[in-house]
mmCIF file of the N, C-alpha and C atoms, coordinates in Angstrom:
data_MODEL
# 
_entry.id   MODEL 
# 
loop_
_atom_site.group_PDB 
_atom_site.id 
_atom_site.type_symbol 
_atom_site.label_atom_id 
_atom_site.label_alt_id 
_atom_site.label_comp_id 
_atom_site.label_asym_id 
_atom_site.label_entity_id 
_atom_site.label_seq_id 
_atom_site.pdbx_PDB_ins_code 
_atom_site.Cartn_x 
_atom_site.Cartn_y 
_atom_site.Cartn_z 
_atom_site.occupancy 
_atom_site.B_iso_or_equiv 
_atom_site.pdbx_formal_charge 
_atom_site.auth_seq_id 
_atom_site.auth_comp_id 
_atom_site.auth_asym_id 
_atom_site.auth_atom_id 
_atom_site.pdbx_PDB_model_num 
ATOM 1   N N  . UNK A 1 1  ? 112.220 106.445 103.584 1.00 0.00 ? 1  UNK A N  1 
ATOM 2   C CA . UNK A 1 1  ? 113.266 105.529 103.966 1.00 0.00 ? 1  UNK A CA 1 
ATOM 3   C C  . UNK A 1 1  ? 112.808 104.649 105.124 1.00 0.00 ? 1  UNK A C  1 
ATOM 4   N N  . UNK A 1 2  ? 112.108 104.808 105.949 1.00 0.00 ? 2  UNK A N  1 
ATOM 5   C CA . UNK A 1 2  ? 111.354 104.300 107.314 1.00 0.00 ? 2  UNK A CA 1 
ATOM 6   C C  . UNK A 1 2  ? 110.384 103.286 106.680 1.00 0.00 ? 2  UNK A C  1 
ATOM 7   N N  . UNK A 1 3  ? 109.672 103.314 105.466 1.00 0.00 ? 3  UNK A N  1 
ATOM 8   C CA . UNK A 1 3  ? 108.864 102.497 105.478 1.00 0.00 ? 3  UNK A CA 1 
ATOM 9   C C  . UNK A 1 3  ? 109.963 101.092 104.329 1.00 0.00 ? 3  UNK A C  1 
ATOM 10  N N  . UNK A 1 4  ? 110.629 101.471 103.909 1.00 0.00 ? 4  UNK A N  1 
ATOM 11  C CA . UNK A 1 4  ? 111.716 100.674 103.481 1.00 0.00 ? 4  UNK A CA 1 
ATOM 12  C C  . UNK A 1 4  ? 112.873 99.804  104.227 1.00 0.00 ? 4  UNK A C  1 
ATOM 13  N N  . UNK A 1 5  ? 112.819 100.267 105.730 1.00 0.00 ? 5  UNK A N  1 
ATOM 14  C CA . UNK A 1 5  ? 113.654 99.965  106.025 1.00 0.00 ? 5  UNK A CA 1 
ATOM 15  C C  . UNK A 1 5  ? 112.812 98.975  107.112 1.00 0.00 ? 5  UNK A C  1 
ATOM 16  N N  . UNK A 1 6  ? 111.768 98.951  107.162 1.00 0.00 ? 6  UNK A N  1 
ATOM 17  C CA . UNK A 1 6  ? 110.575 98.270  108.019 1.00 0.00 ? 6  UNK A CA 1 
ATOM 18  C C  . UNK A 1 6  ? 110.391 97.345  107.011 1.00 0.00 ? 6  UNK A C  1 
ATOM 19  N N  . UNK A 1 7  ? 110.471 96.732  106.022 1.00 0.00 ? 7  UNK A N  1 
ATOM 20  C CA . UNK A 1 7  ? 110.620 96.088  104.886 1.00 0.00 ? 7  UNK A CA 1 
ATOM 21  C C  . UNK A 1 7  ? 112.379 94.889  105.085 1.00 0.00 ? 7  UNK A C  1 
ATOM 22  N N  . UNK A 1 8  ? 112.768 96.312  105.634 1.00 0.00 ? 8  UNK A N  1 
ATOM 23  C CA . UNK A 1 8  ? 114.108 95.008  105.155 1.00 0.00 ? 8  UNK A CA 1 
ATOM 24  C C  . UNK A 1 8  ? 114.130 94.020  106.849 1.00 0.00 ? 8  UNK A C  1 
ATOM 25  N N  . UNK A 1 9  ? 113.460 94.799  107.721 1.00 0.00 ? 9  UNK A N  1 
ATOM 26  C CA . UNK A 1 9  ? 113.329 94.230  109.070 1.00 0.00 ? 9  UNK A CA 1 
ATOM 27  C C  . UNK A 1 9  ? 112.555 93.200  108.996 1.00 0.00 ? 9  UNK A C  1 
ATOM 28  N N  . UNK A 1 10 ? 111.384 93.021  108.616 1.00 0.00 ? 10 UNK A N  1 
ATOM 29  C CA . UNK A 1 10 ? 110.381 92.006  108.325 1.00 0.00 ? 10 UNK A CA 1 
ATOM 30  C C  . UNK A 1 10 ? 109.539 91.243  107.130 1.00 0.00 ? 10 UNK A C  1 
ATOM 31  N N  . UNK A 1 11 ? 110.850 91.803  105.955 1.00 0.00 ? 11 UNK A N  1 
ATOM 32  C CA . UNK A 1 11 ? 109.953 90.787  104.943 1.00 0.00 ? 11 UNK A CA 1 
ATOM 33  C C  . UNK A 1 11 ? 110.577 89.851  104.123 1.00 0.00 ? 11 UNK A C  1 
ATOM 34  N N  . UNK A 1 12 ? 109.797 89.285  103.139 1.00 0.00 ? 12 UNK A N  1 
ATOM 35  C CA . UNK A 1 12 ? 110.605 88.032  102.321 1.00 0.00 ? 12 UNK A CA 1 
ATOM 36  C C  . UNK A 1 12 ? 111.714 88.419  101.796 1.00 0.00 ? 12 UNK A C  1 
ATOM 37  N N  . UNK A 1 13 ? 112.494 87.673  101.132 1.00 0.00 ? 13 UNK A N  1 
ATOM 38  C CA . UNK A 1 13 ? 113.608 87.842  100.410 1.00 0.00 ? 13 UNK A CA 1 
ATOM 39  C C  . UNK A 1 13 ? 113.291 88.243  99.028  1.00 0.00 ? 13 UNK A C  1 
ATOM 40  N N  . UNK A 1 14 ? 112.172 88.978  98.699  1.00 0.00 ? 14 UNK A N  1 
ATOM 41  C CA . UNK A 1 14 ? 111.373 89.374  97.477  1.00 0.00 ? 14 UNK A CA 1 
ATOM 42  C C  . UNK A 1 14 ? 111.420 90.396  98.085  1.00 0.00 ? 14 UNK A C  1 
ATOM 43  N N  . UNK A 1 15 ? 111.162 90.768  99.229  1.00 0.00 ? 15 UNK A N  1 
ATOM 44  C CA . UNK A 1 15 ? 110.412 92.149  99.962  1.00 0.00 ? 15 UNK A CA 1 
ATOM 45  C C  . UNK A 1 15 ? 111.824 92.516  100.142 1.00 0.00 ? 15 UNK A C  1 
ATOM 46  N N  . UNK A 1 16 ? 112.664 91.934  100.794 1.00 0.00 ? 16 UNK A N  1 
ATOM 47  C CA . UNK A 1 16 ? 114.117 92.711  100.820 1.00 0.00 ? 16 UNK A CA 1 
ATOM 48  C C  . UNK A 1 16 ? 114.924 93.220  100.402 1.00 0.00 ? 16 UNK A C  1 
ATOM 49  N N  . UNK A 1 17 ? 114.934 92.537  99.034  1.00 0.00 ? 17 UNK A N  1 
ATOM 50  C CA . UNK A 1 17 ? 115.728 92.845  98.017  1.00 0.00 ? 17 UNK A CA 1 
ATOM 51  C C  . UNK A 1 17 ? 115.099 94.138  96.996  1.00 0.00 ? 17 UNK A C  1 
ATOM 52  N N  . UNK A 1 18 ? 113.918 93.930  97.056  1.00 0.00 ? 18 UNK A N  1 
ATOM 53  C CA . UNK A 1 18 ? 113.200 95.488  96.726  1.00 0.00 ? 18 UNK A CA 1 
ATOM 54  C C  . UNK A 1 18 ? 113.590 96.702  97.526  1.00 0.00 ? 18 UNK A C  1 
ATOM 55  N N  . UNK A 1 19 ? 113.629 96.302  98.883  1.00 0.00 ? 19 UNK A N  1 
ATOM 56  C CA . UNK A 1 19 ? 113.753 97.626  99.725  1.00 0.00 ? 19 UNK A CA 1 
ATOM 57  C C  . UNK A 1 19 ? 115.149 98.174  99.508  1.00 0.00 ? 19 UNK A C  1 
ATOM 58  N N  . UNK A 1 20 ? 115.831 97.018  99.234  1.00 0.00 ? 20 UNK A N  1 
ATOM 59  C CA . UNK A 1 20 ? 117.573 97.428  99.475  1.00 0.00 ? 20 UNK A CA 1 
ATOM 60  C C  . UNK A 1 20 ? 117.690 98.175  98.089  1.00 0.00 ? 20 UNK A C  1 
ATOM 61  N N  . UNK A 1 21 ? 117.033 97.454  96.698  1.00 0.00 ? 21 UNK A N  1 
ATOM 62  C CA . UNK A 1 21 ? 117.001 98.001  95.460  1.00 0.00 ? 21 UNK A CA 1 
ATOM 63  C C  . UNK A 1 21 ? 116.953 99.561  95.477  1.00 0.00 ? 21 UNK A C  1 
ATOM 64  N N  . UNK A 1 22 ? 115.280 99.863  96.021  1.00 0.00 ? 22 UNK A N  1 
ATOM 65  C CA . UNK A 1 22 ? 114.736 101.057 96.240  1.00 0.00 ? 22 UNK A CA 1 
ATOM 66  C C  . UNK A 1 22 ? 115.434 102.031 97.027  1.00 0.00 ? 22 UNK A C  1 
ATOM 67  N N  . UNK A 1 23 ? 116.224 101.576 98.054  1.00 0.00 ? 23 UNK A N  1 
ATOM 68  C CA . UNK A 1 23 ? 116.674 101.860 99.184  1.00 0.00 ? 23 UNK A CA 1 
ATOM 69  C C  . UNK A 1 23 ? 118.312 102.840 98.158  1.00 0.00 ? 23 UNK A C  1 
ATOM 70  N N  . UNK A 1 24 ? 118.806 102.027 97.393  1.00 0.00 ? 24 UNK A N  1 
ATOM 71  C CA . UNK A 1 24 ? 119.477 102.401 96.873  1.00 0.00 ? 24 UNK A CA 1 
ATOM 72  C C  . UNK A 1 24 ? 119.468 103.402 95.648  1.00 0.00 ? 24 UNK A C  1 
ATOM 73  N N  . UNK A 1 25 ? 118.299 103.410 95.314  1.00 0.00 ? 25 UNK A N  1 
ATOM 74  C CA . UNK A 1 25 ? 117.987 104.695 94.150  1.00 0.00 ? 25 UNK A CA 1 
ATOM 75  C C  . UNK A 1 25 ? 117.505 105.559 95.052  1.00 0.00 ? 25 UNK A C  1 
ATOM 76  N N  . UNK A 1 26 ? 116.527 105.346 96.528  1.00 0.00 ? 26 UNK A N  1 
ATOM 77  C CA . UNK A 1 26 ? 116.615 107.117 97.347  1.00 0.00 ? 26 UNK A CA 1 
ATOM 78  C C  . UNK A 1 26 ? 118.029 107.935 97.543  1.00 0.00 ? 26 UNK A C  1 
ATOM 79  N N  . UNK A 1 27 ? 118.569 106.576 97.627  1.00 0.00 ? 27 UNK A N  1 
ATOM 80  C CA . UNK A 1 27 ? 120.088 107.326 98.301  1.00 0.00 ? 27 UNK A CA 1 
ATOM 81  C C  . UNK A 1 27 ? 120.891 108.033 97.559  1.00 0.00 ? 27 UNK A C  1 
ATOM 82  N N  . UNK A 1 28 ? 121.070 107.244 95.948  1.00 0.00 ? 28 UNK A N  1 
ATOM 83  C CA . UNK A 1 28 ? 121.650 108.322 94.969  1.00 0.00 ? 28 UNK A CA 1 
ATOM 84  C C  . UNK A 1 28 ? 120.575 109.842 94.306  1.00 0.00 ? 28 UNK A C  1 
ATOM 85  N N  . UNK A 1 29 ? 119.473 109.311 94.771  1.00 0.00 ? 29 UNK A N  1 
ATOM 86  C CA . UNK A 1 29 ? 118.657 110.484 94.224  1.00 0.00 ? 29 UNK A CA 1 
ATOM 87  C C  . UNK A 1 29 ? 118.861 111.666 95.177  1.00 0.00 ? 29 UNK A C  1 
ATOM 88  N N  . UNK A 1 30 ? 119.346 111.541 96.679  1.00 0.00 ? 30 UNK A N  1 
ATOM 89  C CA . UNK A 1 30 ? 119.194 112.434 97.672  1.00 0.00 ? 30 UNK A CA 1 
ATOM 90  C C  . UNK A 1 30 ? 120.234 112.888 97.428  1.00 0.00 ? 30 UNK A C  1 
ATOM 91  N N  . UNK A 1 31 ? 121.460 112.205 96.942  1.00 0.00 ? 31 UNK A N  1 
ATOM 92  C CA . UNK A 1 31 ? 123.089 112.778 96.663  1.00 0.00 ? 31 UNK A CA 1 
ATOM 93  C C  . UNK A 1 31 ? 122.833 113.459 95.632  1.00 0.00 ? 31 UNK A C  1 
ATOM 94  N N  . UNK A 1 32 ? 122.139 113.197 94.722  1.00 0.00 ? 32 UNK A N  1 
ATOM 95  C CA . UNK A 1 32 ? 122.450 113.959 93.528  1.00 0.00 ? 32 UNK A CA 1 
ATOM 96  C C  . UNK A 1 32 ? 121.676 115.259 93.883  1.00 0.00 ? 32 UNK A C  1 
ATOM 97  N N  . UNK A 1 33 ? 119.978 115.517 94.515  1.00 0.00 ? 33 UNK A N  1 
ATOM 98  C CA . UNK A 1 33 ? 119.850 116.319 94.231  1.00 0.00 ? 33 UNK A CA 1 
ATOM 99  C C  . UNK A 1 33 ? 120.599 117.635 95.672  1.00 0.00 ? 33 UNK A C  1 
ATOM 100 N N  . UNK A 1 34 ? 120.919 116.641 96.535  1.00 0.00 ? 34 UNK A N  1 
ATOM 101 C CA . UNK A 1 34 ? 121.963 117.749 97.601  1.00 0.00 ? 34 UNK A CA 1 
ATOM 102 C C  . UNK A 1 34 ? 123.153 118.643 96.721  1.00 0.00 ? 34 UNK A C  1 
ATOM 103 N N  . UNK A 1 35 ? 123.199 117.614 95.415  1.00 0.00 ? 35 UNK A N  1 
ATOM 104 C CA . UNK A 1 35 ? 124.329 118.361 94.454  1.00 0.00 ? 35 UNK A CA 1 
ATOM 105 C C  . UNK A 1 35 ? 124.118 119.826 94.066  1.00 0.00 ? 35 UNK A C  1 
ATOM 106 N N  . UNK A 1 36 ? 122.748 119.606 93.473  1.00 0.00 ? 36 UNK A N  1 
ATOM 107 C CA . UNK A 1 36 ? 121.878 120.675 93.208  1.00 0.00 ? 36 UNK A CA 1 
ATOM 108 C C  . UNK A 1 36 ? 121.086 121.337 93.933  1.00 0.00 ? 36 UNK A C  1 
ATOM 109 N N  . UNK A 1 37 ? 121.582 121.304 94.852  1.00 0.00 ? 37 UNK A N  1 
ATOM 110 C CA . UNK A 1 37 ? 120.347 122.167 96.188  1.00 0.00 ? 37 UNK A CA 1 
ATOM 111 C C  . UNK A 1 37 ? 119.267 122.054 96.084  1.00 0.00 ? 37 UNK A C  1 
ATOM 112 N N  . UNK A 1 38 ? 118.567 120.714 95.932  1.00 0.00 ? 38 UNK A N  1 
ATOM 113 C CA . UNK A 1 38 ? 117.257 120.705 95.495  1.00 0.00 ? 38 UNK A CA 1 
ATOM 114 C C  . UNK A 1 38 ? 116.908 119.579 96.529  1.00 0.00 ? 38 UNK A C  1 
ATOM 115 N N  . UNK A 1 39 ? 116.421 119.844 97.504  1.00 0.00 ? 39 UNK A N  1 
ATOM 116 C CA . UNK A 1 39 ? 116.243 118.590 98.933  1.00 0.00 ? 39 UNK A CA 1 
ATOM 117 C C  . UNK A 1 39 ? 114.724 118.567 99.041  1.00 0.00 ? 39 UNK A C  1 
ATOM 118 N N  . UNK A 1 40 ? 114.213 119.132 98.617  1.00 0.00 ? 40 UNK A N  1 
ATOM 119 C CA . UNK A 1 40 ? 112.814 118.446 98.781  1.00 0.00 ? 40 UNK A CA 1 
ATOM 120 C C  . UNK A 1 40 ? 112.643 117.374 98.413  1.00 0.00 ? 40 UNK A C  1 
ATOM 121 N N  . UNK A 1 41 ? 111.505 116.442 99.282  1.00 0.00 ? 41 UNK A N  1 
ATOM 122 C CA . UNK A 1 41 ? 110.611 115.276 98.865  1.00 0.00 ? 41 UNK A CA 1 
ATOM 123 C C  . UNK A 1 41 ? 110.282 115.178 97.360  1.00 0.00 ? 41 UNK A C  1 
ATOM 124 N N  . UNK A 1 42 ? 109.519 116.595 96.940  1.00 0.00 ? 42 UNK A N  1 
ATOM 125 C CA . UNK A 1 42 ? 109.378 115.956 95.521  1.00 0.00 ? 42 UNK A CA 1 
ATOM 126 C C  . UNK A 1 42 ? 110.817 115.997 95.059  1.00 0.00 ? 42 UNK A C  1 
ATOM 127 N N  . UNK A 1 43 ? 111.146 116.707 95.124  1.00 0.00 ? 43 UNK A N  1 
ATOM 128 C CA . UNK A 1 43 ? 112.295 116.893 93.960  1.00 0.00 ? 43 UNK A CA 1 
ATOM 129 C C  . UNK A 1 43 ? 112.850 115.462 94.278  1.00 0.00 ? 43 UNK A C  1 
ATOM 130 N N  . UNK A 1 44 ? 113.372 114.831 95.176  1.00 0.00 ? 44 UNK A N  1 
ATOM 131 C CA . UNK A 1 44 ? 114.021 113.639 95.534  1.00 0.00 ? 44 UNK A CA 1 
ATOM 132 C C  . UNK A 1 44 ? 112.973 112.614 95.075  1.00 0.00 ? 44 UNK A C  1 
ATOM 133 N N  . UNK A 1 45 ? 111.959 112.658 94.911  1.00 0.00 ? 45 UNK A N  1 
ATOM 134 C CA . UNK A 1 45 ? 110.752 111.757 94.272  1.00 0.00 ? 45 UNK A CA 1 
ATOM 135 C C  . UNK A 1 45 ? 111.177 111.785 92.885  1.00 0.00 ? 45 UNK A C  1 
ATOM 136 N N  . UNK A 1 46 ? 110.982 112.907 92.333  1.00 0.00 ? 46 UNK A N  1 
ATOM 137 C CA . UNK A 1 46 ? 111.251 112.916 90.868  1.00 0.00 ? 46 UNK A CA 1 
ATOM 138 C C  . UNK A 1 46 ? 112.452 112.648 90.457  1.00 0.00 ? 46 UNK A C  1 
ATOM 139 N N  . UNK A 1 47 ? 113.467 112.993 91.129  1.00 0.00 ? 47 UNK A N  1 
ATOM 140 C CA . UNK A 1 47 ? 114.913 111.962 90.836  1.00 0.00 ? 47 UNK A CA 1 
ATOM 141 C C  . UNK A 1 47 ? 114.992 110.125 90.735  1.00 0.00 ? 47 UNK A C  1 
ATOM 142 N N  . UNK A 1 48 ? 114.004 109.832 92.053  1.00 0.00 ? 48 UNK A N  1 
ATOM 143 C CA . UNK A 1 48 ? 113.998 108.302 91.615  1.00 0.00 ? 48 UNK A CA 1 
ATOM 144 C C  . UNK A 1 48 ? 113.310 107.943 90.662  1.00 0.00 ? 48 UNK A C  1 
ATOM 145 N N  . UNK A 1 49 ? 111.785 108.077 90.504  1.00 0.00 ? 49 UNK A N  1 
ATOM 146 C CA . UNK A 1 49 ? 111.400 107.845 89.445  1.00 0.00 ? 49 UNK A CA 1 
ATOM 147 C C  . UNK A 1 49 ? 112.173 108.011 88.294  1.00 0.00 ? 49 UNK A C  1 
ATOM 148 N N  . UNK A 1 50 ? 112.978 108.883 88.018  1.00 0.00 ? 50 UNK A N  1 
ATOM 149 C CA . UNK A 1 50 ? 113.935 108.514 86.336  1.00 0.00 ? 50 UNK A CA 1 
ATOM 150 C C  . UNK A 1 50 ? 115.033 107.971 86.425  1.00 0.00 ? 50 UNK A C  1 
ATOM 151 N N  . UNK A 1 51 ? 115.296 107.411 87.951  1.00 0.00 ? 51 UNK A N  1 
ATOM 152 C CA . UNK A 1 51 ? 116.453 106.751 87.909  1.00 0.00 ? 51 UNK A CA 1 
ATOM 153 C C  . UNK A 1 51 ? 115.903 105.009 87.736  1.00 0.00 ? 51 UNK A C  1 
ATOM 154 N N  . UNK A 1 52 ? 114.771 104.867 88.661  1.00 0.00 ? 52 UNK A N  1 
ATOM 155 C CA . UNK A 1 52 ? 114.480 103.670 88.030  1.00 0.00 ? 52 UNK A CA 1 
ATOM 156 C C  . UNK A 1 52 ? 113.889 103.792 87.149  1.00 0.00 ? 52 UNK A C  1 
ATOM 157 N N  . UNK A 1 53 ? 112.995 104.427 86.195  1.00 0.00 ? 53 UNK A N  1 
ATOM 158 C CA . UNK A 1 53 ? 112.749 104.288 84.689  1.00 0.00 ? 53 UNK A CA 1 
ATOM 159 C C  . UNK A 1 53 ? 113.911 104.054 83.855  1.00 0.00 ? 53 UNK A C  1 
ATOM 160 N N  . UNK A 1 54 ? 115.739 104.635 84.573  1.00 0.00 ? 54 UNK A N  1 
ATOM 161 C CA . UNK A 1 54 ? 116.381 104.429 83.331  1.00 0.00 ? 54 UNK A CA 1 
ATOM 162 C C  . UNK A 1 54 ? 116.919 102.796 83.767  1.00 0.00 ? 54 UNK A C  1 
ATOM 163 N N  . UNK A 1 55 ? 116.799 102.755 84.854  1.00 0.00 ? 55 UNK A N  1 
ATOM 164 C CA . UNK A 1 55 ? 116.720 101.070 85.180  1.00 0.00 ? 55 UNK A CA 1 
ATOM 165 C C  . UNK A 1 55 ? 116.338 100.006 84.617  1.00 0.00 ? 55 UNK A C  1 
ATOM 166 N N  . UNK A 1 56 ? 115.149 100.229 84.254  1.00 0.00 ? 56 UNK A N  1 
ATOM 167 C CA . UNK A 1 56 ? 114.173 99.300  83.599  1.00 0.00 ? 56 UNK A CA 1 
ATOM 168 C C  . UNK A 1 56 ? 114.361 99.385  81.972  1.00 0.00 ? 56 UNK A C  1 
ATOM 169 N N  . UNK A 1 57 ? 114.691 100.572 81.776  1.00 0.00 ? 57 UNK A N  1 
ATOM 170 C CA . UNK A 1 57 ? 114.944 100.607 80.365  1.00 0.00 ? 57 UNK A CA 1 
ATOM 171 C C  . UNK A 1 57 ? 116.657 100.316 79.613  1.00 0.00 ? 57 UNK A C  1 
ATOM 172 N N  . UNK A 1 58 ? 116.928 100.060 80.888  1.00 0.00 ? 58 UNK A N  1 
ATOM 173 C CA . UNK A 1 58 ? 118.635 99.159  80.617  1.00 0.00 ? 58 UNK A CA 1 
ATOM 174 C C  . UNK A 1 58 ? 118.276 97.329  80.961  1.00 0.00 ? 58 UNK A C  1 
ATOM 175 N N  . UNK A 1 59 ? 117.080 97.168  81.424  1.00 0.00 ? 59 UNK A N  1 
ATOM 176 C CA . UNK A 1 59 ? 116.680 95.582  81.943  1.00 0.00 ? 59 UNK A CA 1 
ATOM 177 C C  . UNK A 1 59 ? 117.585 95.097  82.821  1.00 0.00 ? 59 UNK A C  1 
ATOM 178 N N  . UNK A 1 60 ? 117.770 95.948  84.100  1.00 0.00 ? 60 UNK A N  1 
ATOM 179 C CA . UNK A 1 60 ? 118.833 95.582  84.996  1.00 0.00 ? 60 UNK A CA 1 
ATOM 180 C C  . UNK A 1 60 ? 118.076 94.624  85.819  1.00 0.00 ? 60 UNK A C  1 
ATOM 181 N N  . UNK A 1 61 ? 116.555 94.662  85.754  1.00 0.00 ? 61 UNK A N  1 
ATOM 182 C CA . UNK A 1 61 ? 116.156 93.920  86.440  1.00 0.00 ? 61 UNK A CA 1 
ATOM 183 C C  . UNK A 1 61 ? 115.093 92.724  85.399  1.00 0.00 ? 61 UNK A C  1 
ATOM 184 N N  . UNK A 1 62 ? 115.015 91.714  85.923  1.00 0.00 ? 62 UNK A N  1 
ATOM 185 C CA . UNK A 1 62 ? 113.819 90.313  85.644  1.00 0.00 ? 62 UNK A CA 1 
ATOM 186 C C  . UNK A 1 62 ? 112.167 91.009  85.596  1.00 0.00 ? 62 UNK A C  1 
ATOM 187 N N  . UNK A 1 63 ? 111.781 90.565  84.809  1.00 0.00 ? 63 UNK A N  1 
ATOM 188 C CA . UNK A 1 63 ? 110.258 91.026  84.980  1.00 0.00 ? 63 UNK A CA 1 
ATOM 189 C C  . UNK A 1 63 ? 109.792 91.026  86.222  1.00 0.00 ? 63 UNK A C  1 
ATOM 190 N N  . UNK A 1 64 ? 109.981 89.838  87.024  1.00 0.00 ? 64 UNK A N  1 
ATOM 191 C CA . UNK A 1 64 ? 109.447 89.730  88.025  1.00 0.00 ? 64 UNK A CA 1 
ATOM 192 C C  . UNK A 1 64 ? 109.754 90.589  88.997  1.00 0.00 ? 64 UNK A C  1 
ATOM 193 N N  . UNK A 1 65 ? 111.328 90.829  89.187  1.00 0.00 ? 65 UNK A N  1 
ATOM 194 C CA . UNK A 1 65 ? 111.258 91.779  89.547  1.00 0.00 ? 65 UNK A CA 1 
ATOM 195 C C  . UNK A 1 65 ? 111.470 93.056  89.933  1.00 0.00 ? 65 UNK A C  1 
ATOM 196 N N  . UNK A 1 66 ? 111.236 93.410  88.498  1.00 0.00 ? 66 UNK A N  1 
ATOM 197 C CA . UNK A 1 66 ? 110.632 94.874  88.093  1.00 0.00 ? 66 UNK A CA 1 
ATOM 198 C C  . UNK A 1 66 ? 109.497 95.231  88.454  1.00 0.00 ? 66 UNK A C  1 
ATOM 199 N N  . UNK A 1 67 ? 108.558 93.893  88.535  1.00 0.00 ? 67 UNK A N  1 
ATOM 200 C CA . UNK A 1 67 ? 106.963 94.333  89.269  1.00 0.00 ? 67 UNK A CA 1 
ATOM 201 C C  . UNK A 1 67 ? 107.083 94.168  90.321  1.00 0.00 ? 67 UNK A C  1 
ATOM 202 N N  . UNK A 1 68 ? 108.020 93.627  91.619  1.00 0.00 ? 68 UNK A N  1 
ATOM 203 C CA . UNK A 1 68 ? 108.107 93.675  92.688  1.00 0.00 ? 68 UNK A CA 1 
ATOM 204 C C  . UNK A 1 68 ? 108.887 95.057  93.430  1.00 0.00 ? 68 UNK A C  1 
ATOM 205 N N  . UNK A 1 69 ? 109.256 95.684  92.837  1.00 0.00 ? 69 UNK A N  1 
ATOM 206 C CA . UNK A 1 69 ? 110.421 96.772  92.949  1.00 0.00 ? 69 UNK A CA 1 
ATOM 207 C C  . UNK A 1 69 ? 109.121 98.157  92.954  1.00 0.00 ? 69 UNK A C  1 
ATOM 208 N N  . UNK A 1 70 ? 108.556 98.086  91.395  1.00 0.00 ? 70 UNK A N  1 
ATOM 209 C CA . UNK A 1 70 ? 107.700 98.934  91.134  1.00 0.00 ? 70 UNK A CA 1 
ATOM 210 C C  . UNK A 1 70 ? 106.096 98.645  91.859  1.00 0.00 ? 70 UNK A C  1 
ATOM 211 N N  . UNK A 1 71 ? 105.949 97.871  92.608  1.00 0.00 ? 71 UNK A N  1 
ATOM 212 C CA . UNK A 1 71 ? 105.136 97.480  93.513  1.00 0.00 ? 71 UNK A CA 1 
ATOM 213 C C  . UNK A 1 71 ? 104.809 98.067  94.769  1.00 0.00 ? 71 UNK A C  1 
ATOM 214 N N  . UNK A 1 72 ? 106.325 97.931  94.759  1.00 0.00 ? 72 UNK A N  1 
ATOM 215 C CA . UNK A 1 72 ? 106.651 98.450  96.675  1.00 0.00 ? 72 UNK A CA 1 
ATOM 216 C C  . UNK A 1 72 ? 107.038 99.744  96.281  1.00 0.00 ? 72 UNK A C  1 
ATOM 217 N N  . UNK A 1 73 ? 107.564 99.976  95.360  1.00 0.00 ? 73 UNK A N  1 
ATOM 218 C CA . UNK A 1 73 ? 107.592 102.384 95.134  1.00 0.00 ? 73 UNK A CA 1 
ATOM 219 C C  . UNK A 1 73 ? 106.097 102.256 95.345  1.00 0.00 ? 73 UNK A C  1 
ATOM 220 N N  . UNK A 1 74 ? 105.264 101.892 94.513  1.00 0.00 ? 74 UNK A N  1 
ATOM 221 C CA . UNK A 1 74 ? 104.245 102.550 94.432  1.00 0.00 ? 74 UNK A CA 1 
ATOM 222 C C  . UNK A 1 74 ? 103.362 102.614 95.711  1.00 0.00 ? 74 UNK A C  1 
ATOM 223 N N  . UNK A 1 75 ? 103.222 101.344 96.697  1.00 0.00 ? 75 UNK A N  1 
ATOM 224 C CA . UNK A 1 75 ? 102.889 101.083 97.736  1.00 0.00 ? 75 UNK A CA 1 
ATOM 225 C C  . UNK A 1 75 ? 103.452 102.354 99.053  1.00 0.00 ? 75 UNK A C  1 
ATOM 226 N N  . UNK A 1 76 ? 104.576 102.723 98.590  1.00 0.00 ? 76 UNK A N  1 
ATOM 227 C CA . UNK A 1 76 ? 105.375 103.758 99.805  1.00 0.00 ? 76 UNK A CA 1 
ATOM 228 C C  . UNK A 1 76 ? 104.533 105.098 99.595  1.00 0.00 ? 76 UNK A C  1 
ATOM 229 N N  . UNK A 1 77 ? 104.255 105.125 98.214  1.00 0.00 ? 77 UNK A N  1 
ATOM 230 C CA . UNK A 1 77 ? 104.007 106.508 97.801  1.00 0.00 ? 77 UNK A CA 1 
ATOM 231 C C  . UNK A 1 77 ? 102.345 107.301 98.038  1.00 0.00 ? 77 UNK A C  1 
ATOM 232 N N  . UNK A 1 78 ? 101.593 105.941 98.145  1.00 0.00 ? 78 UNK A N  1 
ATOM 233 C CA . UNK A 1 78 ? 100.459 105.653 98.473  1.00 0.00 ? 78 UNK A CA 1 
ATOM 234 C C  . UNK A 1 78 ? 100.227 106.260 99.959  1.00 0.00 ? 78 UNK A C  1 
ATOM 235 N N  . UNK A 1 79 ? 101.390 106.233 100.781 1.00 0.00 ? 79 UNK A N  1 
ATOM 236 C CA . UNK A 1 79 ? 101.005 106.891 102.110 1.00 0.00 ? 79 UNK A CA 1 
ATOM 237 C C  . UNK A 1 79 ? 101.898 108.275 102.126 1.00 0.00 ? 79 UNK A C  1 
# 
């Protein structure tokens, strides 16, 4: 969430709107899995990843950006 939110402090309106995107599938992924007593990192990892896979596979988002969204996950995950 820290490196997302350092994103919405200093970047484009491409970069922002990703973080807020992203920002918003950690947040339901952390609710859901607090549902299930399941609070780990991965487990909260593996919740977003199928929440935005079912994202993309409803085309909630533009190609463009879907590769800007899936850009910056992948970039967070990298550290």
């Amino acid at each position: 969430m820290e490196r997302l939110d350092g994103f919405v402090e200093q970047g484009t309106s491409d970069q922002l709107f990703a973080a807020e995107y992203l920002h918003s599938h950690v947040t339901f992924a952390t609710a859901k899995c607090e549902n299930i007593g399941k609070i780990y990192p991965h487990d909260i990892k593996f919740q977003v990843v199928h929440s935005l896979r079912d994202a993309l596979v409803a085309n909630e988002l533009t190609p463009r950006k879907q590769e800007l969204v899936l850009s910056m996950w992948d970039a967070i995950n990298k550290h």
